[in-house]
C-alpha positions as CSV (number, residue, x, y, z in Angstrom):
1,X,24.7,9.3,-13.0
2,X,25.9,9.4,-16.7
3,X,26.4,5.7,-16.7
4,X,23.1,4.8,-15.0
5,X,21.2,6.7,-17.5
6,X,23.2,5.1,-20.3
7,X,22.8,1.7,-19.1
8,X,18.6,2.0,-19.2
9,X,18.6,4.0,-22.2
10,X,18.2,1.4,-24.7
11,X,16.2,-0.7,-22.4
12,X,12.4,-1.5,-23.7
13,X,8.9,-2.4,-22.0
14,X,9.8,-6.2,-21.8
15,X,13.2,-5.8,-19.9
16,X,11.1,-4.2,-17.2
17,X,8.7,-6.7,-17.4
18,X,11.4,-9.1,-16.9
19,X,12.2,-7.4,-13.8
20,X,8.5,-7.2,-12.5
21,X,8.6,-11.2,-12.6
22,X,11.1,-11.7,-10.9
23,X,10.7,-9.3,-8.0
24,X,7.2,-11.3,-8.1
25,X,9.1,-14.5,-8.4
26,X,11.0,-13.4,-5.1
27,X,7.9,-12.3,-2.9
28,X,6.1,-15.7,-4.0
29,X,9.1,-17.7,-2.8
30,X,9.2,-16.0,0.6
31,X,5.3,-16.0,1.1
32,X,6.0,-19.5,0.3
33,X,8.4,-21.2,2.5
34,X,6.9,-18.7,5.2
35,X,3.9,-20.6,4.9
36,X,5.2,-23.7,4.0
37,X,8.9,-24.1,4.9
38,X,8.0,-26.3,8.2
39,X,4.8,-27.7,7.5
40,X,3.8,-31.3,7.0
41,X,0.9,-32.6,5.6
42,X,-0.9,-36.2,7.7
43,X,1.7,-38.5,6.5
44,X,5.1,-36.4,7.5
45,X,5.7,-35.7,4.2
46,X,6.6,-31.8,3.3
47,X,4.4,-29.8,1.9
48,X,7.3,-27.5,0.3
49,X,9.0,-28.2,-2.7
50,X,12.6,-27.1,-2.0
51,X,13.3,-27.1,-5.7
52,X,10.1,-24.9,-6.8
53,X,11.8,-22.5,-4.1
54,X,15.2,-22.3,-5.6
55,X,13.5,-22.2,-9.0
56,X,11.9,-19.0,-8.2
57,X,15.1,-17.7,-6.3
58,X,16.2,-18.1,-10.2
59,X,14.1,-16.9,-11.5
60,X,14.7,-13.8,-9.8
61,X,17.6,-13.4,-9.9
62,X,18.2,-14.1,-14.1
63,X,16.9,-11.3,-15.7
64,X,19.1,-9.1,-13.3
65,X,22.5,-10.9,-14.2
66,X,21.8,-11.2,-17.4
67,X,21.3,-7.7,-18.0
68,X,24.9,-7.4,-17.1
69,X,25.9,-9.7,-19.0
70,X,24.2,-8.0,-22.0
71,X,22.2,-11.2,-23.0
72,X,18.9,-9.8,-21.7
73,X,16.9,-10.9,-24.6
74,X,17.6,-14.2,-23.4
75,X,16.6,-13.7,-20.2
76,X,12.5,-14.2,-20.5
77,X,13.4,-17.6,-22.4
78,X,15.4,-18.9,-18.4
79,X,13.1,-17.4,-16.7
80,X,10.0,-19.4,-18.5
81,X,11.8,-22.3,-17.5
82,X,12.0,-21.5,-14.8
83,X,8.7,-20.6,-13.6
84,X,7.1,-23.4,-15.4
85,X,9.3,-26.1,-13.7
86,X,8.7,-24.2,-10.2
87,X,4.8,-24.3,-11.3
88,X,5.3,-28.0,-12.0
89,X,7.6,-29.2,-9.1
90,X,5.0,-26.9,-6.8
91,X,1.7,-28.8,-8.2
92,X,3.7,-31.7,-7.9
93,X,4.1,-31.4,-4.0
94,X,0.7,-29.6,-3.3
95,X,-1.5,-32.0,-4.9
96,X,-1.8,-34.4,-1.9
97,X,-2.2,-31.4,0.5
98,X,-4.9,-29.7,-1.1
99,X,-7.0,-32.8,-1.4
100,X,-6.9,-33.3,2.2
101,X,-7.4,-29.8,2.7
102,X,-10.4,-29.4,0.5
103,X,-11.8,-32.9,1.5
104,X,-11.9,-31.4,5.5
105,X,-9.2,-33.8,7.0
106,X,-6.7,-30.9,7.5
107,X,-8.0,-28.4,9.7
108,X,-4.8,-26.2,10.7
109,X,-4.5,-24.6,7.5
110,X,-6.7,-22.5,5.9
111,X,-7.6,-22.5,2.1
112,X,-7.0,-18.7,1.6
113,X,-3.4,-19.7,2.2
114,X,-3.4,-22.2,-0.4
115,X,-5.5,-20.0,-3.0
116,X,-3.2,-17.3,-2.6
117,X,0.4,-19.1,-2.8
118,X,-1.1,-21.0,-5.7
119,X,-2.5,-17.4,-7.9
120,X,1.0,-16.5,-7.4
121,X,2.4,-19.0,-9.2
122,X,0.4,-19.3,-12.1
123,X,0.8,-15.4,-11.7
124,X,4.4,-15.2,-12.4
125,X,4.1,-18.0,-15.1
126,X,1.7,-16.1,-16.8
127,X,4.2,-13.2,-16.6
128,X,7.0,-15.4,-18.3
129,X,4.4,-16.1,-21.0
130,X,3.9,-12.2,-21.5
131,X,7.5,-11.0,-21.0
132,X,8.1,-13.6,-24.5
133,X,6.0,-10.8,-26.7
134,X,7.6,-8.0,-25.7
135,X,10.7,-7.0,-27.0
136,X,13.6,-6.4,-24.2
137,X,15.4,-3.5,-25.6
138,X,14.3,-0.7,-27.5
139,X,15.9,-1.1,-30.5
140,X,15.1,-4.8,-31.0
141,X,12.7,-4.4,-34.2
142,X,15.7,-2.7,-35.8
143,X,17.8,-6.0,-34.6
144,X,15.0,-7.9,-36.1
145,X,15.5,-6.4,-39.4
């Protein structure tokens, strides 16, 4: 228990924060290839982008191996990337789906689907862009100095 206690002792608001995203990151990636993983949109093509998937599995994932690591005040920096190329590569593959879907061609899915995958994306970007401006441990204005 000693050890646990030490380990999150000099941890600050933005390490947790860190965290947060990426637990987010995870539930958007399995809401999305739920929804997604085995659709196609009218021309065959999938609707999923595979690497906006593994992006957020990342992105998930960093924050908690860097902490090992000790390098958690990198760690909002990777998973920025992150979620802004999984962002990207996702608006990248959705475009041509949502313009059918919004024009009334597509009929099997339903927009709430699409809203909701789509505020969860810009939701953990946004996130990213927070977890920049708040230090990751607590003694990182003393660092600073």
């Amino acid at each position: 228990m000693g050890k646990i206690k030490e380990y999150f002792s000099n941890k600050g608001v933005g390490f947790y924060l860190s965290i947060l995203t990426g637990v987010i990151a995870l539930v958007t990636a399995i809401i999305y290839v739920v929804n997604y993983g085995n659709y196609a949109s009218n021309d065959n093509k999938p609707v999923i982008s595979w690497v906006a998937f593994v992006l957020l599995l990342v992105a998930f994932a960093l924050p908690i191996v860097a902490s090992f690591f000790k390098l958690e005040k990198y760690a909002p920096y990777g998973v920025f990337v992150c979620g802004l190329m999984a962002l990207v590569c996702y608006i990248y593959r959705i475009y041509y789906h949502a313009s059918v879907l919004f024009a009334g061609i597509e009929l099997q899915d339903n927009k709430s689907t699409f809203f909701f995958i789509s505020g969860l994306m810009v939701f953990v970007f946004v996130l990213t862009v927070v977890s920049f401006f708040v230090p990751q441990t607590r003694n990182a204005k003393k660092e600073a100095k």
